[in-house]
N, C-alpha and C positions, 0 to 999 in steps of 0.2 A: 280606570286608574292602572295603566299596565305597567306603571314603575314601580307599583308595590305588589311584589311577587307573593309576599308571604312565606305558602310551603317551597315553593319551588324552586328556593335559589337559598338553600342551606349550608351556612358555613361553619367550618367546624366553632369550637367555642371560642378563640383566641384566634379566627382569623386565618389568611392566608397569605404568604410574604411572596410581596411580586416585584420584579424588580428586570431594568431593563437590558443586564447581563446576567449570566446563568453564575448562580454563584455558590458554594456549598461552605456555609457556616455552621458552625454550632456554638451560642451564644453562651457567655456563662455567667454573664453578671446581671441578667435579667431575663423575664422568663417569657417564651416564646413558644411556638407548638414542637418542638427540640426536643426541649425541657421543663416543659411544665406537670411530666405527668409522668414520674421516674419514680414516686414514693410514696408509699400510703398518706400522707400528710396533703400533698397536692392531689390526689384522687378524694379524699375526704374535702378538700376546701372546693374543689368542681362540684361534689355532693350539697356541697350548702349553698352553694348559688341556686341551683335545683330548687331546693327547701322554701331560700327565698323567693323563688319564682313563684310558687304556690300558694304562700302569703301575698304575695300582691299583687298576682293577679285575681288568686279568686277574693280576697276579702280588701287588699287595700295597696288596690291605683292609684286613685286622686279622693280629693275630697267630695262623693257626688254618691248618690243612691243607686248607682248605675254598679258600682262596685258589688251588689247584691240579686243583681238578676239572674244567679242560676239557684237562688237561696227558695226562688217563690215571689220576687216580685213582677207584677203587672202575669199573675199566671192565676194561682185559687188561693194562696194565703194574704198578700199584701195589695191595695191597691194606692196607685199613686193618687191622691186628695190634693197633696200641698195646700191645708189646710183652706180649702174651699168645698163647694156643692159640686164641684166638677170633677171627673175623671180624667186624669192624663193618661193616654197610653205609651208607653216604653214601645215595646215591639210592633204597634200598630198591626194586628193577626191578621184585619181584615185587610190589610194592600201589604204583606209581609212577601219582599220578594228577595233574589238574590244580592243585591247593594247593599241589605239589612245590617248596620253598625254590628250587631250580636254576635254575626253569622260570620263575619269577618275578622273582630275581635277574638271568639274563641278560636275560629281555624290558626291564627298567626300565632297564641297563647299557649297552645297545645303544641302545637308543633315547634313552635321556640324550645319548649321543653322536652320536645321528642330528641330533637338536635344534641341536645348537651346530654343527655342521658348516653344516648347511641356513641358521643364521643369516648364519656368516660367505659364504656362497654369494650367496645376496640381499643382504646390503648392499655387495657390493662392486661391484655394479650399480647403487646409489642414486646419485644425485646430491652428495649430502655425501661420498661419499667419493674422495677427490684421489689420483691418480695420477700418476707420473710418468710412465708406458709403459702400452700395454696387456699387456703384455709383464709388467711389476709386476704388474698385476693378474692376466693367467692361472696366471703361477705361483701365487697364493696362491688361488685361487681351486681349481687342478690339485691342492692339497693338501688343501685342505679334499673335494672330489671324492675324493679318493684314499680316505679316514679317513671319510666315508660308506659307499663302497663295501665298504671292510673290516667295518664296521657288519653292513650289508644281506649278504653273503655268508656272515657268523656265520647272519645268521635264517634265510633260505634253506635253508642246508644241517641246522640243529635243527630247525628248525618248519615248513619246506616253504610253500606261501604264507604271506604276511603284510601291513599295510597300509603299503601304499607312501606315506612322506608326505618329500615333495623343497621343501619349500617353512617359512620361518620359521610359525612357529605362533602366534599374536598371540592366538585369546581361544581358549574351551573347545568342545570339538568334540567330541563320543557319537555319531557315525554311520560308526564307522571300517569298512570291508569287508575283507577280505584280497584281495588278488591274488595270480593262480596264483604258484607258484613260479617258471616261467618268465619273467614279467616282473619278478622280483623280480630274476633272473641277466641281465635286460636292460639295467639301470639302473644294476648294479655294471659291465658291458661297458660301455658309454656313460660311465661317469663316468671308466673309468680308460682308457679311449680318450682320453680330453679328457686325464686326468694325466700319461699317457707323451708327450704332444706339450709339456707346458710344464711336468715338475718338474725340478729339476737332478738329475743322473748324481751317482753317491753320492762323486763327488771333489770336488764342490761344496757337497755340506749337510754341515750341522751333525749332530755326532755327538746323534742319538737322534729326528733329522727323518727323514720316511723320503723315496727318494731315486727318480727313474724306474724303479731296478731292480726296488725292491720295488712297483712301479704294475702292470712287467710281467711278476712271479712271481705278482701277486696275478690278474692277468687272465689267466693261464696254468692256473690253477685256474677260473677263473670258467667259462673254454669249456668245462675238459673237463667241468664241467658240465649245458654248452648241447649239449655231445656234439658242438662241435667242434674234431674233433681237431687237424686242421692246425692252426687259428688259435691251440690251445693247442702247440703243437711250436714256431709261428714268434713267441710270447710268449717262451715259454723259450730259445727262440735269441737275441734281443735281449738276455739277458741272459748265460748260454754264451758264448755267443761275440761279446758286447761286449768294448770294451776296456777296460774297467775291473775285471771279477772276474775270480780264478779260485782254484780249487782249491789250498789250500795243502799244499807235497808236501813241506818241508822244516822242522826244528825254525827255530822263529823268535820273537822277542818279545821281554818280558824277565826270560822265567826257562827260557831256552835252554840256559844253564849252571847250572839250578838244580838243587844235590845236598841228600842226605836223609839224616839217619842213624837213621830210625825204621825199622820199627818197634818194633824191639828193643832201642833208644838202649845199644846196644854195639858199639862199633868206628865206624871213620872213614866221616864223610859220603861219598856215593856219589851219582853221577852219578843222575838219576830224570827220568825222561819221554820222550814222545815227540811228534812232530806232533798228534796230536789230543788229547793232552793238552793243548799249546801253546796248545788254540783257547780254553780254555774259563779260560786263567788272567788275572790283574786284570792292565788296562793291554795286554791282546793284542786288545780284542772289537772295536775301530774300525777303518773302513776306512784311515785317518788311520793309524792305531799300525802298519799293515804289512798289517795280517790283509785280504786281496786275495778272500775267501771271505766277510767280512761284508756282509750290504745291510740289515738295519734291524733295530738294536736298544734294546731300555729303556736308560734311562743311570741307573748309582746315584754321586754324588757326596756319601760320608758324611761326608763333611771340611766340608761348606759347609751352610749355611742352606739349608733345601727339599731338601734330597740325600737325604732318607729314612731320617736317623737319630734320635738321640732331638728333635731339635725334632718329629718327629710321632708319637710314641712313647718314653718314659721306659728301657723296658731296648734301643732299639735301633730300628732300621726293621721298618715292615711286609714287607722282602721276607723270607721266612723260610725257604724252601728247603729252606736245609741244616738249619732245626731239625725241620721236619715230616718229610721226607721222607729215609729212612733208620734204620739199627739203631740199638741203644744199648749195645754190647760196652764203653764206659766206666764204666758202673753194674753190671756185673757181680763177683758178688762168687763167688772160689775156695772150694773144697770146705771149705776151713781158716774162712771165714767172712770171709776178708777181701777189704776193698773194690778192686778195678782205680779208677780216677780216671782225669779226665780229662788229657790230656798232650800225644798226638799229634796235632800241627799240621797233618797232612794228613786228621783224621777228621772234625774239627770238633764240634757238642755236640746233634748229632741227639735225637729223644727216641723213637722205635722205633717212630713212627706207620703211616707209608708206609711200606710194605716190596715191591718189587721180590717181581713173583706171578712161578711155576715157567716160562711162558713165557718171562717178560723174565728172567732169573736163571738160564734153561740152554736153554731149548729153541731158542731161537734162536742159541745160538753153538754148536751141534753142528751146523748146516749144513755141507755136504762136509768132516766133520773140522777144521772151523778154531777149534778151542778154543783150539791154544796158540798161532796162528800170526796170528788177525784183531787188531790193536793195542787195537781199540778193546772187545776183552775183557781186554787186557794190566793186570797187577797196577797200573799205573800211571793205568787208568782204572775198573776194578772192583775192588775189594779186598774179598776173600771170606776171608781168613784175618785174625784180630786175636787181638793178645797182652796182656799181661798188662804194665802199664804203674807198678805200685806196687811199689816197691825193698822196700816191708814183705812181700810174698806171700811162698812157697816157686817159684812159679812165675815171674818178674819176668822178660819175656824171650822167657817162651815163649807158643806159640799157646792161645787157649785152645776147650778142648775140650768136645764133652759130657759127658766120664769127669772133667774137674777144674773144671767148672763148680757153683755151689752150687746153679743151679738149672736141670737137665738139659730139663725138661721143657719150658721155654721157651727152650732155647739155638737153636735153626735159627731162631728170629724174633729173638732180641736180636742173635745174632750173626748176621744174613742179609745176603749181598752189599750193598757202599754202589758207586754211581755216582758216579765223584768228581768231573766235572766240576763238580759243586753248590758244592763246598767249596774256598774259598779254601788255596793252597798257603803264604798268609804271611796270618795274621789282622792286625786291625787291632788285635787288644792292647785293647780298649777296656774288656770283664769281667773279673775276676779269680773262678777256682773256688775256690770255700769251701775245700776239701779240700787239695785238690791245690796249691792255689795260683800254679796258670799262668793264663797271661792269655789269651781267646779271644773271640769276638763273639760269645758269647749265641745263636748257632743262627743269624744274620743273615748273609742275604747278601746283600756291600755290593759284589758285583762287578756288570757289566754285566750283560745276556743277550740273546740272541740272540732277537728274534720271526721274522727270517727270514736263512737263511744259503743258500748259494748249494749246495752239497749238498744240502739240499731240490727245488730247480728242476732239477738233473737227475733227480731222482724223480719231480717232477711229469711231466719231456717221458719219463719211462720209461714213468709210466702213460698217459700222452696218445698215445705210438708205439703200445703194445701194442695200446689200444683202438684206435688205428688200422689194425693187422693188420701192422705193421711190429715184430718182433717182434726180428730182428736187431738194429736199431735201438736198441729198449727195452733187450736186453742189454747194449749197450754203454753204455748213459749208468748202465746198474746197475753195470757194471764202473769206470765212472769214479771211484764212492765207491766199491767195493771193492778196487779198487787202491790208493787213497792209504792206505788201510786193509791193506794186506798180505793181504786175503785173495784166496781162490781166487775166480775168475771164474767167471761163470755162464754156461751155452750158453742161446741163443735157445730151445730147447723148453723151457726148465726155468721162462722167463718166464709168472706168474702175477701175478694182484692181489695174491694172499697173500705169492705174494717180494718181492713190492713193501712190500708191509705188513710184513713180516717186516725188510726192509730198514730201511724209515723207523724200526722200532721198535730196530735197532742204532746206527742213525748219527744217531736226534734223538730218544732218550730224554730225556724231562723237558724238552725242546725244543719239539716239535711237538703244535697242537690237535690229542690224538690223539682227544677223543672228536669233536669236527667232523669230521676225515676220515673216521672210522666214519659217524656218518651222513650224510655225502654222497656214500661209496661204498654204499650201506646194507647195509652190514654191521656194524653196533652188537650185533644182537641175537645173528646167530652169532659172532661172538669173546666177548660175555657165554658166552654155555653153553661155549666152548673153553677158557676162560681165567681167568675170573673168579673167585676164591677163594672168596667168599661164598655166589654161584650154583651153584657145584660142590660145595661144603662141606654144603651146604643141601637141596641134591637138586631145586631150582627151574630149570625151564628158561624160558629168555627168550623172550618172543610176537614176532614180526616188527613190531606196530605199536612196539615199543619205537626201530625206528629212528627216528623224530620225537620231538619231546616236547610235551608237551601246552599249548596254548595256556593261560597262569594265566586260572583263574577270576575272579579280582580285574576282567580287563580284562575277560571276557565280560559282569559283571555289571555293570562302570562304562559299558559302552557300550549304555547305552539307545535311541540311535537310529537302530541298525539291528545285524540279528542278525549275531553274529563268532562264525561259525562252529567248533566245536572237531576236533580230528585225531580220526583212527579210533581204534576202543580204548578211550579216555577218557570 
């Protein structure tokens, strides 16, 4: 496909005006690359195109589950079911070559937003554009710097070198080279070194700007990278032990007093949740609303114009979460033939895609016995039992089982654990179910989310201690989420990468780049053969060159003026 260039035919953001006599205008009553980028106001409105780019590409494209493959799908937390005995594969690992959609997708997604970045970078150095401080300008400039570097650390850690381009891109360019991976981890240090000196602390930005904290959680990952430890210990401590985060240890928000009388809609509402349930409910995710554990996350605003609801989608917003990913114990129909509907406000209208693999689903909460004791396995954050919600059944009430299910042989997938932080505790009402006739949002999820929370960054300085051979250290910042979480504490020897992993996969499910942290630990290809439902199911084991992904073909063949090299394997 050598008409689609991708990286290599980058144009600045707004284009470039060609015309068939040389003509020298400067436009004034509409805005053009002249004049578009003369005022703090137009450099902040380039910044939020950026912002938006981030929202949709990583959480919401289109309406498809496909929107969640750097989250952990088809990798060790989710495998694709679509509510049958069978495994789908997404990335197909075992004939995963350079054509691979994935591979292709993130290069153009990344580097779309390298483009705009790099624009507002360079113009805010031009002479057209007015300032009133230099001070104005580094901050927006520490921002644009910032949202590169998040860019370039995606490539880095998927594709290992890549071509470095820090500069507006004005006409077409075929001689691209890769640079090592290590300067590629140069240039994300260097940009967000610049960002922690002039973005605002997250009690100054706007909900869904990201703020110095997330410059230096993001550079706290960047060293441990570069393999340096300290400098990754003394990133995460900037933000640790800043005054602005911390750990939330207390129900807080506003649905603190929120009771529930599901899911057996018999007998009086009852008190439901707990702190970490708290984090993940609508109107808790800003720093602004209390939650003192947020530092930068997507904003959905379904009530307003551009908020992600049907103005850009007719049944709803692209963010779909809760409809991809999770069972579908609502379409189930009892032994007698009749149908469960949908009803219960805390399940939402999943459709049985993404199903939570035997890892994520048990392996990980039998750690030192803390299945009944860790919260954040508590009924109020996994829901592994589901009843029977139709007043017509014999069953209405109660759990449903494989012995009174009509269709036994798919029941451990239809009804398999839901992660509920996904799913709104009070929908917006905006669908009505054919059936059932309650009101729900279409599988859309119109709450915030989290791209980085501050229980992350003590993981990071957990694996930064470790690697640094301070191992006591590391346990304690693993005990920091383990504690707010009720579970048992770990001893220093028991500190590994995999507790570490093991860790991230309890406290930032559906949260964290889990396939980016795979390979920029490279360990992609051994938790494929540990975990992976498909690979396991199949009898396929994973090659080690799978921890990279292959440079798209598209780019090698668009780049005629000099050879771009592809990854081992490929």
């Amino acid at each position: 496909m050598k008409h689609k260039i991708l990286l290599l035919i980058l144009f600045s953001t707004l284009g470039l005006v060609a015309c068939k006599k040389p003509l020298k205008e400067v436009p004034l009553d509409f805005y053009s690359p002249e004049n578009a980028y003369t005022n703090k106001a137009q450099f902040q409105s380039a910044l939020a195109h950026i912002y938006l780019n981030v929202r949709t590409n990583f959480y919401a494209t289109t309406d498809a589950a496909s929107n969640y493959d750097m989250l952990g799908y088809d990798v060790d937390l989710a495998d694709n079911r679509n509510a049958t005995t069978s495994y789908i594969p997404y990335f197909n690992w075992n004939t995963l070559n350079a054509d691979n959609g994935f591979s292709s997708k993130w290069w153009g997604n990344l580097y779309g937003m390298i483009a705009k970045a790099n624009t507002v970078i360079d113009r805010a150095e031009l002479p057209a554009a007015v300032w009133s401080s230099p001070e104005e300008k580094n901050a927006i400039v520490a921002e644009a710097k910032f949202l590169r570097a998040f860019c370039y650390h995606f490539l880095a850690n998927i594709y290992g070198g890549v071509p470095l381009v820090i500069n507006e891109t004005k006409v077409p360019k075929f001689d691209y080279t890769r640079s090592s991976q290590e300067e590629v981890y140069q240039l994300c240090k260097s940009d967000l070194e610049f960002a922690v000196k002039w973005m605002p602390g997250v009690h100054k930005q706007t909900g869904g700007r990201a703020p110095r904290e997330a410059a230096f959680h993001l550079l706290s990952e960047v060293k441990i990278c570069m393999k340096d430890y300290q400098g990754a210990i003394s990133a995460a401590d900037s933000v640790i032990n800043g005054a602005n985060n911390s750990l939330m240890q207390n129900r807080f928000g506003a649905f603190k007093n929120f009771t529930f009388s599901g899911p057996t809609y018999k007998g009086a509402a009852k008190p439901y949740g707990d702190v970490y349930f708290d984090l993940f409910q609508d109107g808790n995710f800003n720093w602004v609303q209390g939650n003192k554990e947020a530092i930068w996350n997507i904003e959905q605003d379904p009530n307003i114009l551009g908020g992600d609801n049907v103005d850009v989608n007719a049944s709803g917003g692209f963010f779909t979460m809760e409809r991809w990913w999770g069972p579908i114990p609502w379409t189930v129909k009892d032994v007698n033939g009749v149908s469960n509907f949908l009803m219960d406000t805390l399940m939402g209208r999943p459709v049985g895609t993404l199903i939570a693999t035997k890892y994520a689903d048990s392996l990980i909460w039998r750690f030192k016995g803390d299945w009944n004791k860790d919260i954040r396995n508590s009924a109020f954050n996994v829901q592994r039992t589901w009843y029977y919600t139709n007043p017509a059944s014999k069953f209405y009430g109660q759990p449903i089982t494989e012995a009174n299910s009509g269709a036994p042989s798919v029941f451990k997938v239809v009804c398999s654990p839901q992660f509920k932080k996904v799913v709104s505790a009070v929908h917006y009402h905006k669908f009505q179910d054919a059936t059932s006739k309650q009101w729900h949002d279409n599988g859309r999820t119109y709450k915030d989310w989290y791209i980085m929370r501050l229980a992350e960054t003590y993981l990071l300085r957990a694996e930064a201690n470790l690697l640094n051979g301070n191992l006591g250290a590391a346990a304690e910042d693993i005990n920091a989420v383990r504690r707010r979480a009720q579970a048992t504490p770990v001893d220093a020897g028991e500190v590994t990468l995999d507790l570490i992993l093991d860790e991230r996969a309890r406290e930032l499910y559906q949260e964290e780049f889990r396939l980016n942290t795979l390979m920029r630990m490279g360990k992609l290809a051994e938790y494929l053969n540990k975990y992976n439902g498909y690979m396991k199911f199949n009898g396929y084991t994973a090659d080690a060159h799978l921890n990279k992904m292959p440079i798209p073909n598209s780019v090698i063949q668009a780049n005629k003026g000099a050879v771009m090299t592809q990854n081992p394997g490929y």
